[in-house]
SETIMAR-736394 format. One record per residue (C-alpha): chain; residue in three letters; residue number from 1; x, y negated, z negated. Coordinates in Angstrom, 2 decimals. Example, Ala and Ser with C-alpha at 12.3 -4.5 7.8 and 13.67 -1.06 7.14 Angstrom:
SETIMAR-736394
PT; A; Ala; 1; 12.30; 4.50; -7.80
PT; A; Ser; 2; 13.67; 1.06; -7.14
end
This chain:
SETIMAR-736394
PT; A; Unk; 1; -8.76; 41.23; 13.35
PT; A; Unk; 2; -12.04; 39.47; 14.26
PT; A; Unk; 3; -10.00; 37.47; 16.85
PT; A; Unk; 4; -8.44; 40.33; 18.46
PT; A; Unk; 5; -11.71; 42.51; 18.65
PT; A; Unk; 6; -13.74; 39.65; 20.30
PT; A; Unk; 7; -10.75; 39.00; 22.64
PT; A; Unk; 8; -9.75; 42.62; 23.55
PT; A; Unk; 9; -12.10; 45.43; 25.18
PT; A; Unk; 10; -15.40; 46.76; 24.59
PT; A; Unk; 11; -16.22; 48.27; 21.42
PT; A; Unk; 12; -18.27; 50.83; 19.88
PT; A; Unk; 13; -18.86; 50.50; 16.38
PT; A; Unk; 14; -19.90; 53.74; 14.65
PT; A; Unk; 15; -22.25; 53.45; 11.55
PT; A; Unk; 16; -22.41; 55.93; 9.28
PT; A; Unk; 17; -24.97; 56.81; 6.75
PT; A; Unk; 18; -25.16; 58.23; 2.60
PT; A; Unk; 19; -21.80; 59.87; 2.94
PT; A; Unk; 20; -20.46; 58.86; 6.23
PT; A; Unk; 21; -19.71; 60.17; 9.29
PT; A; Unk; 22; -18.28; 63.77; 9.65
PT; A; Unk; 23; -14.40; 63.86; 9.38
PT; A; Unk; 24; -13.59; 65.34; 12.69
PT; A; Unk; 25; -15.72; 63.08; 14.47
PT; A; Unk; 26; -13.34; 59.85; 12.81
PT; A; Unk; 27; -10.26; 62.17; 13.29
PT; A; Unk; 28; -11.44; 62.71; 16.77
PT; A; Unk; 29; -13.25; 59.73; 18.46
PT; A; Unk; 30; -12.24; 56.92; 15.80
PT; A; Unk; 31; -9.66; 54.47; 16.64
PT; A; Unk; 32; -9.96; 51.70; 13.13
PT; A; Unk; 33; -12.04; 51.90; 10.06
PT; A; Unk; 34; -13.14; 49.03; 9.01
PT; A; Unk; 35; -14.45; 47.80; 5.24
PT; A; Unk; 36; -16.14; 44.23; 4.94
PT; A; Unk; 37; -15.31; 44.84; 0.94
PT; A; Unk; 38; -15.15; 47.15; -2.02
PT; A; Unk; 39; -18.31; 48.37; -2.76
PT; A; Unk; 40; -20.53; 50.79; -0.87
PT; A; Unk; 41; -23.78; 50.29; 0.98
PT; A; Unk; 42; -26.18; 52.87; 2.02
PT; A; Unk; 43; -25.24; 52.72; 5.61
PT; A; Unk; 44; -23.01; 50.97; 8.06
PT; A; Unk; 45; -25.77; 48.76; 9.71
PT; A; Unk; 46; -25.53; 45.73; 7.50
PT; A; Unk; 47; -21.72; 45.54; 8.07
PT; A; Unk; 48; -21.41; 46.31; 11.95
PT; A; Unk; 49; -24.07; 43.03; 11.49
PT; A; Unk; 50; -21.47; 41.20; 9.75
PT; A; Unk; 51; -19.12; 42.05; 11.76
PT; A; Unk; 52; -20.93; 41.46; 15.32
PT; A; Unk; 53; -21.65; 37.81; 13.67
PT; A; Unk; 54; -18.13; 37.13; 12.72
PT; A; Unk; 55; -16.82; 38.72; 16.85
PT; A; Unk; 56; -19.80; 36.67; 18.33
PT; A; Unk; 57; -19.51; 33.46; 16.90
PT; A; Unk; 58; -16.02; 33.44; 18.63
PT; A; Unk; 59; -16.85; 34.30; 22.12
PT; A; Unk; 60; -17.02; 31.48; 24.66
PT; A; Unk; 61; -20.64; 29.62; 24.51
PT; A; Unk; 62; -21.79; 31.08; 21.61
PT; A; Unk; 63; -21.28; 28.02; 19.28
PT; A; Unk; 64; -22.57; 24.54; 20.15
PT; A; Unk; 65; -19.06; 22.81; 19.67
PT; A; Unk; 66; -16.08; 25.69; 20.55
PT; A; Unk; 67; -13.56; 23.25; 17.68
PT; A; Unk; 68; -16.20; 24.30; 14.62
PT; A; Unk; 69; -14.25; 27.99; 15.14
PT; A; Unk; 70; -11.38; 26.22; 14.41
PT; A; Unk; 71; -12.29; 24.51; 11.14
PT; A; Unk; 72; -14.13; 27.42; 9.50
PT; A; Unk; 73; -12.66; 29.26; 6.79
PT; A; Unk; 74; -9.86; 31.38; 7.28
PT; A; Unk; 75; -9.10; 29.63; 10.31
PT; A; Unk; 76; -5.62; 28.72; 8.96
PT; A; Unk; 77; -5.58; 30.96; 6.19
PT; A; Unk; 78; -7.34; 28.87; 3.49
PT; A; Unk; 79; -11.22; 28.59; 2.30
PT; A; Unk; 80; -12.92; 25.46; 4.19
PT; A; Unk; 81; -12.86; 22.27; 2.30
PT; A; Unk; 82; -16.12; 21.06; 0.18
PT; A; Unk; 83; -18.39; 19.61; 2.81
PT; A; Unk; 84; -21.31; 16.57; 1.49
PT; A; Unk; 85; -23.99; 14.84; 3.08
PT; A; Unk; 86; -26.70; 12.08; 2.44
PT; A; Unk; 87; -27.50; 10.93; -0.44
PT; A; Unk; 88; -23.69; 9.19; -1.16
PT; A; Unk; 89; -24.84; 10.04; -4.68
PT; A; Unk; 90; -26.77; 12.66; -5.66
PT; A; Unk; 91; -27.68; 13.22; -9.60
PT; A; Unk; 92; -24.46; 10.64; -10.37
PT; A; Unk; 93; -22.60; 13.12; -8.43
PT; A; Unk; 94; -20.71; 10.94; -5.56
PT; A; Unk; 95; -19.38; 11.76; -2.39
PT; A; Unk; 96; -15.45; 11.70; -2.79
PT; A; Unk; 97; -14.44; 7.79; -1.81
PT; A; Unk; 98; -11.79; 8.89; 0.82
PT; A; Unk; 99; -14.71; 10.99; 2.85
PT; A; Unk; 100; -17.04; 6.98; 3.03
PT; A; Unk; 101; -13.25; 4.95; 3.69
PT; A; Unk; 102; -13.06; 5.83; 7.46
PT; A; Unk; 103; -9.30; 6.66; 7.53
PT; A; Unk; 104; -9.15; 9.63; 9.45
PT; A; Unk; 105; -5.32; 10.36; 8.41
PT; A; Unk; 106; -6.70; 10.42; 4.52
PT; A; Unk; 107; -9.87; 12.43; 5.11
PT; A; Unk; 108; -7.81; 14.98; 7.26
PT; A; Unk; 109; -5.33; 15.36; 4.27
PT; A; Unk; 110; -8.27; 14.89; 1.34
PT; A; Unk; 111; -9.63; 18.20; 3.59
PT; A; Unk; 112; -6.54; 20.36; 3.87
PT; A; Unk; 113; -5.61; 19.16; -0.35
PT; A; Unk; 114; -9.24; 20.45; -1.10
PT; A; Unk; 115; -9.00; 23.76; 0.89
PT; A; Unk; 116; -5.84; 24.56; -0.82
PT; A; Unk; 117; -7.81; 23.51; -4.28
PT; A; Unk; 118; -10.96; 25.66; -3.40
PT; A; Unk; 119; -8.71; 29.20; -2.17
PT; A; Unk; 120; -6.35; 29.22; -5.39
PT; A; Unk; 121; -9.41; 28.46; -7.63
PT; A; Unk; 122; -11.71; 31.13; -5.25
PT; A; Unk; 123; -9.25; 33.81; -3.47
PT; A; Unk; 124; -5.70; 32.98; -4.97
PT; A; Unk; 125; -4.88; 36.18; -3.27
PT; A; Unk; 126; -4.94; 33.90; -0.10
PT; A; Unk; 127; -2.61; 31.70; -1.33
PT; A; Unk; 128; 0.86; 33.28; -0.62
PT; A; Unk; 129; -0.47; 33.37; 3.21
PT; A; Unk; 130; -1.17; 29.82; 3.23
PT; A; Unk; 131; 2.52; 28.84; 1.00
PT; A; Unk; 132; 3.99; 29.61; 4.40
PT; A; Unk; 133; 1.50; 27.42; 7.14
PT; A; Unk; 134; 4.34; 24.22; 7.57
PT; A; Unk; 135; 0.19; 21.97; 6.66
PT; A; Unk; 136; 0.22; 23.03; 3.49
PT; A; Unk; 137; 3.81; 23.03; 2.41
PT; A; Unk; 138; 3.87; 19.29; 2.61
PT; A; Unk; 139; 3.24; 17.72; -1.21
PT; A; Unk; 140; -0.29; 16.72; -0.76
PT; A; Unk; 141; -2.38; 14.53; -3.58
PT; A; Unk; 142; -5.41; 17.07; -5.34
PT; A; Unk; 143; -8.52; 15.60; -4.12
PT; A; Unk; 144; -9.87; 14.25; -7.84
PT; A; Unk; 145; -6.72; 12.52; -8.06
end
C-alpha cells in the first residue's frame, strides 16, 4: 500500500482527534482508512508521521542509495535479516562466520535463511506470504547451523 500511495497521486491524509472524524465527512470525502496497528492513539498525527516516513523514504532521492528500499523489511515479504558490525566479537558474542568468509553466494543465502528465521520467530503471520516467493521455497541451511 505504501508503494502504491508514494507512486500514485497526491494525497490528503485526514487526522482525526479523541473520537475521530465525523461519519459523514469519511462517508463523504474519504476514499481509504488506514490503521498503522491495533491500539488507539489520541490523534491521527503520530500515524500520518509514520506513514509520510514509510511513502517518503520511497520516492526518488530521498534515500542515499535507491537499492537500501529494496533490502528493508517487507521488501519481499519477510523481516530483514540480523545485521552486525565492529567489534567481530562483542561480549563472546561473534559475528556469524559466513558474514567475515567473503562468499557473496553464502552471505546472500545466510541473509534470506535468517529473514525467514527472524519473521516465523517475530510475525509468523508473514510466513504463509513468504511460503509462496520461489527465494524462499528453496531448502535453505538455518543460519546457527
Amino acid at each position: 500500500m505504501v508503494r502504491e500511495i508514494a507512486a500514485g497521486p497526491d494525497r490528503v491524509l485526514l487526522c482525526g482527534r479523541y473520537e475521530g472524524v465525523d461519519e459523514r465527512v469519511i462517508e463523504r470525502r474519504v476514499d481509504d482508512e488506514i490503521s498503522i496497528g491495533d491500539y488507539v492513539l489520541a490523534g491521527g498525527e503520530l500515524a500520518a508521521m509514520v506513514l509520510l516516513e514509510a511513502v517518503v523514504r520511497l520516492l526518488p532521492g530521498v534515500l542515499g542509495n535507491a537499492d537500501s528500499v529494496e533490502q528493508d523489511s517487507f521488501s519481499d515479504g519477510l523481516l530483514d535479516c540480523g545485521h552486525y558490525t565492529r567489534p567481530e566479537n562483542w561480549h563472546g558474542m561473534p559475528v556469524p562466520e559466513v558474514l567475515l568468509n567473503g562468499n557473496h553466494e553464502a552471505i546472500r543465502r545466510w541473509r534470506l535463511a535468517d529473514s525467514i528465521r527472524r519473521t516465523r520467530m517475530r510475525r509468523p503471520d508473514l510466513v504463509d506470504d513468504a511460503a509462496n516467493d520461489s527465494r524462499a521455497a528453496r531448502p535453505l541451511k538455518q543460519p546457527d547451523e
